[in-house]
Every structure is written in C-alpha cells, then in structure tokens.
N, C-alpha and C positions, 0 to 999 in steps of 0.2 A: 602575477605577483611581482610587483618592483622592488626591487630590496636595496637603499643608497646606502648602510651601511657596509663597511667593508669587512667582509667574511675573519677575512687574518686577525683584524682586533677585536672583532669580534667572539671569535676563538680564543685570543691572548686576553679580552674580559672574561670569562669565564672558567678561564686555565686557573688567575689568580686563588682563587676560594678554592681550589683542589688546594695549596701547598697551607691553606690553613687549615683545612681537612686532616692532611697527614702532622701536621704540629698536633691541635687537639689528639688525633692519635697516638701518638708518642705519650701524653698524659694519660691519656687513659690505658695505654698499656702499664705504667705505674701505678695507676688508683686500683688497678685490677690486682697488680702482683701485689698494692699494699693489704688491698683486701681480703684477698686469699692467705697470708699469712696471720692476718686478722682471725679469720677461720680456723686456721690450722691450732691457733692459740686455744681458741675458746674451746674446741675438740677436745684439745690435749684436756684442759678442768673438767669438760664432759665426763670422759676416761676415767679417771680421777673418781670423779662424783658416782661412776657404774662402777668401778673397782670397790665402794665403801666409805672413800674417803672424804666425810660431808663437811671436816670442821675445818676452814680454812682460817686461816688468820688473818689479821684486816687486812692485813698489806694486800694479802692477795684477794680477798675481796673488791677492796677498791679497785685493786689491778683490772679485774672482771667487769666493774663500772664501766674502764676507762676503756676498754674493749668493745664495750658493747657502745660507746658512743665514736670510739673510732670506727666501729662499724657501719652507723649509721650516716658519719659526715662520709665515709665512703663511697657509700650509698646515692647519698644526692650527690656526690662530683661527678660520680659517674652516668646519673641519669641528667644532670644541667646540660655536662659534654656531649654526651648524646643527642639531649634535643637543639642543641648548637650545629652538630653536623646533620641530622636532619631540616634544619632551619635553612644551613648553608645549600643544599642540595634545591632542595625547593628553589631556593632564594637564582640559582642559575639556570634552574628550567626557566622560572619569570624572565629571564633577563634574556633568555635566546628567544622566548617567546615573544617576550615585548619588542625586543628587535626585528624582529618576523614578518608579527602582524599589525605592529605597533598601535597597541593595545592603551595605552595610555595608562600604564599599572604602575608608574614610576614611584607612587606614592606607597602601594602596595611589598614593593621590592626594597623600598628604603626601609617600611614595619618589619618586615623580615630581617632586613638588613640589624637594624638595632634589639631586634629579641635575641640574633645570632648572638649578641655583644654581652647583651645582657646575660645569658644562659652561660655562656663563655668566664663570665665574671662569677657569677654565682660560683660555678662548675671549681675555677681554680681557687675561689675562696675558701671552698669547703675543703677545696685538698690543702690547703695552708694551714688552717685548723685542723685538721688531722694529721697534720706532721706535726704541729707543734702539739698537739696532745701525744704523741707516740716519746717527742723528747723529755715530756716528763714524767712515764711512765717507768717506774720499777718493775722491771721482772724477776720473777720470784719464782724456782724451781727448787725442789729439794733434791738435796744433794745425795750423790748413790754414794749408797754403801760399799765398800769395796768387798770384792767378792775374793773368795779365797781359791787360789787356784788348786785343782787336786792329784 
C-alpha cells in the first residue's frame, strides 16, 4: 500500500469537522434545554387540566398553541443538527478512506459535504424561529393566593 499523502495533514484534514462537531454541539445542547422547558410548560397545563381545571382563557390557550409549535420547531433543530453531525462523521471516514485507497469518492464527500451545510442551516433556522416565537409569547400563571400563616 503506497500512501503520498502525508499522514500529519492528513490527520489535521479531518481534526477540522471534529471542532464543528463540538460548535453544532453546543446548539444542541440549547435546543435541548429549550425543549425541555418547553415540556416542563406543557406538564404544568397537563396538571392543571388532571387537577379539573378545563377552562382556560385565551391568552392561555394560545400560549398552549405557541408551545406546542415551539415544541415542534424544536424538534426539527434538533433532528437537522443531528443529522448534520452524522453527515460530518461519515463525511471523515470518506475522506481518510479516500486518502487510503484513493477511491475516487471526491464527488461523494463534497454531497456529504453540502447535506452537512444544508442540515446545519435548516437545524439553526428552526432554532431562530423558536426563539423568536418564545419572544412573543405571554406567560400566564395564576397567581397564589396567599396563604395564611397559623
């Protein structure tokens, strides 16, 4: 096996797409906490809704709308970025392999290359739209009664 590429940049080509691996990471550690709070929300109306309490008022109906589509732009950022770092990983086995056995896959690793981008884009679009639906959302809690101490 003759191999004239040189190992060290070859190593430092495929180092790169780890530190966009840990970026994407970092977003999705946020799309997660947003969505879990997302959860936590709907829970609490769940609650609510098993305690008796069916009649809500619009406000917070709509609130319950804008939940349940926050939860779904969630949803897909979180599955875009995923298959963006799936995409990435692939996308560096091709590239040590194509250096290897030199396969001629170049065309294969650039479709990868640009699905990465693509899914990437989607991914952070949907979390842009979900922040900006979370800013105009009204939260609406009813206010405790105060309790009388004895």
């Amino acid at each position: 096996m003759d191999i004239d590429i040189n190992v060290v940049e070859l190593i430092q080509i495929s180092l790169v797409p780890v530190f966009l691996i840990v970026g994407i990471g970092q977003i999705l550690n946020a799309a997660t906490a947003r969505l879990a709070r997302v959860v936590d929300r709907i829970r609490w109306y769940e609650d609510l809704e098993a305690a008796g309490k069916t009649d809500f008022s619009e406000k917070q109906n709509k609130e319950l709308t804008m939940l349940e589509r926050r939860m779904k732009l969630s949803n897909w950022s979180i599955n875009f970025l995923s298959a963006a770092v799936l995409f990435i990983c692939i996308d560096v086995v091709f590239l040590l392999v194509n250096a290897m056995y030199a396969l001629q896959i170049d065309k294969l690793i650039l479709f990868l290359f640009i699905s990465n981008l693509l899914c990437i884009t989607l991914g952070v679009v949907a979390f842009f739209l979900e922040v900006t639906i979370t800013a105009s959302v009204e939260i609406h809690t009813p206010k405790k009664q105060s309790q009388k101490k004895v």
